[in-house]
N, C-alpha and C positions, 0 to 999 in steps of 0.2 A: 685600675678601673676596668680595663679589658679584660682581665682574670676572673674579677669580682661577675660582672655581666655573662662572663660563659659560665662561668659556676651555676648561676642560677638560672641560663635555660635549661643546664642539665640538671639542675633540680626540678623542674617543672615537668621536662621529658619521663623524666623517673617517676617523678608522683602520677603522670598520667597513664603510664606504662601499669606501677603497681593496683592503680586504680581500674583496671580493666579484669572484666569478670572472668575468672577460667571457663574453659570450654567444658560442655556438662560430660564428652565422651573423649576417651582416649585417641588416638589416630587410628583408624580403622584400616586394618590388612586385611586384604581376600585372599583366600586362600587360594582359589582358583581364576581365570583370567576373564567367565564372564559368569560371574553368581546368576544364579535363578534365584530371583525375588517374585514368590506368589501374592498378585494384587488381591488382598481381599478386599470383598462388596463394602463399601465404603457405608459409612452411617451418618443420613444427611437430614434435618430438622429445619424444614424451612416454614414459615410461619407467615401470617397475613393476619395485621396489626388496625384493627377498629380505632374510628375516631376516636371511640371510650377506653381505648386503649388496650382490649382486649382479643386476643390474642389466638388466633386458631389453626394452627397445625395444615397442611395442606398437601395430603397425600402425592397427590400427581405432581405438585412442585419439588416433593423430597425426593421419590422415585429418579423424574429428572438428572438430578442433582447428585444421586449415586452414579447413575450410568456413568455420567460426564465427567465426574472424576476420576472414577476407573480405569476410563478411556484414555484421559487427558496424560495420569500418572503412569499406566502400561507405554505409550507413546513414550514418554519422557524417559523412563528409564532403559528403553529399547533406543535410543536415540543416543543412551551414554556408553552405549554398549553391552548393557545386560541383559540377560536372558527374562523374560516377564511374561508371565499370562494370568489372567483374573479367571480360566477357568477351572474344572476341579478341586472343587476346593470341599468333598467331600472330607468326613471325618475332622473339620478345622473349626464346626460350629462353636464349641468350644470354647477353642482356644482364643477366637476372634469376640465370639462376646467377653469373655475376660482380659483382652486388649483395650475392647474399644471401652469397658468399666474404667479402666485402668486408666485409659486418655481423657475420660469426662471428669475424674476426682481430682486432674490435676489444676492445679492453682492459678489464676492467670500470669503470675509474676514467675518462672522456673528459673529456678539457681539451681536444682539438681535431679537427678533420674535416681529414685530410690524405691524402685517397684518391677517387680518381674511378673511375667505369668507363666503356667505350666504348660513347658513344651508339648507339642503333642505325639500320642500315645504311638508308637511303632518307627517305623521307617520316616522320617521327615522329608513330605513330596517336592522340598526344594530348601535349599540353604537360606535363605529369607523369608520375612512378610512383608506386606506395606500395609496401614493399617490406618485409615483415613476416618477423622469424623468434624462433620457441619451444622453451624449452628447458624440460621439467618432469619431476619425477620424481615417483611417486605412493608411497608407501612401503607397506606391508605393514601390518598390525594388529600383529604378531608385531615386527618392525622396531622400530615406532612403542614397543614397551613397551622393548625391550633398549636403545633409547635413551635412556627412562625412567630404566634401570635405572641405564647407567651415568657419566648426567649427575647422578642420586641420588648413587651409590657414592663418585664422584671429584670430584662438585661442577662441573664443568663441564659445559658446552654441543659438543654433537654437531655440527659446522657440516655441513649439506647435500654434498652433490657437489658437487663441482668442474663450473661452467658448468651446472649444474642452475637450476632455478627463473629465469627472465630470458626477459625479452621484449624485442626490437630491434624498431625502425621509422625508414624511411625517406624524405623525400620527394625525388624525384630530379630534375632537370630531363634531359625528354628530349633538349634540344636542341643539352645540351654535355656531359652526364653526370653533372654531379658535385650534391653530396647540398646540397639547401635549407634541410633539417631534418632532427634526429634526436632522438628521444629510445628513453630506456630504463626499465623496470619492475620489478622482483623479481618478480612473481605471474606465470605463467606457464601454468596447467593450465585451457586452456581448451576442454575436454573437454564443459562444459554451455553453451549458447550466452548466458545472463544474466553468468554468470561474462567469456567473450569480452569481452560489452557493456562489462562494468566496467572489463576491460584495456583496452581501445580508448580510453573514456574517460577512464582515468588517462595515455594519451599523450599524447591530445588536447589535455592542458592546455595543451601548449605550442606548440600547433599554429599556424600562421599564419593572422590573419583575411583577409578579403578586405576590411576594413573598414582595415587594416593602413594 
C-alpha cells in the first residue's frame, strides 16, 4: 500500500514536472563582467477611454511614460551591476523601430522567440539593447461606472481593449540581433514614475544575472 501511494505521488511529481513549459532562451553567459546594455527610448501608448468608448491617444501621457521607463529600466539594470545608459543612441533608429515592430506582432500567449532583427550597421555602441514598449488605456469616471453598470445588469465582466494594458521588453544582442530575453506584464500606465519602478521590476524577475 505504501509502495502503491509513493508510486503515485511520483507520478504526479512527474506529470507536473513534464507539464511545465521550457524556457523560450537558453542560459545566457556574458561574456564580460559588466555588459553595457544601451536603453533605448521606450515606446509607450497611453490612451484616454470615453464613456462611448472611444478612445484617444494622449501625447503628454505617452511622452511621460517613456521617460519613466527609461529611467526606471537604466536604474534597474545599473543596480544588477551593468553598465546602462539611454543616451546616444544615434545611428540605432533603425534597428529600434524594427525591435519595437518585432515586440508589437508578438502574440499575447509566447511559447517561443522566433524573430530577429538586423543588427546595426558598423561597430555596435555596446554589447546589448533593452527595448521596451507600452500599451495603456486610462478610462473615464463615467466609463468606469457604465461598466459597473453593465457587468451588474448581465453579470459579466467588461474585458479591456484589445492590446490595451501590457508591457513588452527586450534584451537584444547587438552583435547578431536576435532577442536574449523577453518578458511581458499586464500593468502598463506608467504615467507616475513609482508606478514605471514597479513595472520594470515585475520584468525584472526574470531578468538574467551576471552571477548566471
Amino acid at each position: 500500500m505504501i509502495v502503491r501511494a509513493l508510486a503515485l505521488i511520483v507520478a504526479i511529481l512527474t506529470a507536473g514536472c513534464a507539464s511545465k513549459p521550457p524556457p523560450l532562451f537558453p542560459p545566457l553567459v556574458f561574456e564580460s563582467e559588466a555588459p553595457f546594455v544601451m536603453v533605448l527610448t521606450p515606446e509607450a501608448d497611453v490612451g484616454f477611454v470615453e464613456v462611448s468608448g472611444e478612445r484617444q491617444r494622449i501625447d503628454l501621457w505617452s511622452r511621460a511614460a517613456e521617460a519613466h521607463l527609461g529611467a526606471a529600466a537604466e536604474a534597474a539594470l545599473l543596480e544588477r551591476g551593468f553598465q546602462a545608459a539611454a543616451q546616444d543612441q544615434r545611428g540605432l533608429d533603425a534597428f529600434r523601430a524594427d525591435a519595437l515592430r518585432a515586440l508589437d506582432a508578438m502574440p499575447a500567449e509566447v511559447d517561443e522567440i522566433a524573430w530577429s532583427v538586423a543588427p546595426p550597421a558598423g561597430d555596435a555602441p555596446a554589447d546589448y539593447a533593452l527595448v521596451l514598449t507600452a500599451a495603456a488605456d486610462v478610462n473615464s469616471s463615467g466609463h468606469r461606472v457604465m461598466e459597473g453598470v453593465v457587468n451588474a445588469f448581465f453579470g459579466v465582466v467588461v474585458p479591456p481593449a484589445a492590446g490595451a494594458g501590457a508591457t513588452r521588453a527586450a534584451l537584444i544582442d547587438l552583435k547578431t540581433g536576435a532577442p536574449v530575453w523577453y518578458a511581458d506584464h499586464e500593468r502598463a500606465d506608467a504615467r507616475d514614475p513609482d508606478d514605471a519602478r514597479a513595472i520594470v521590476r515585475r520584468l525584472f524577475k526574470t531578468f538574467p544575472d551576471l552571477d548566471d
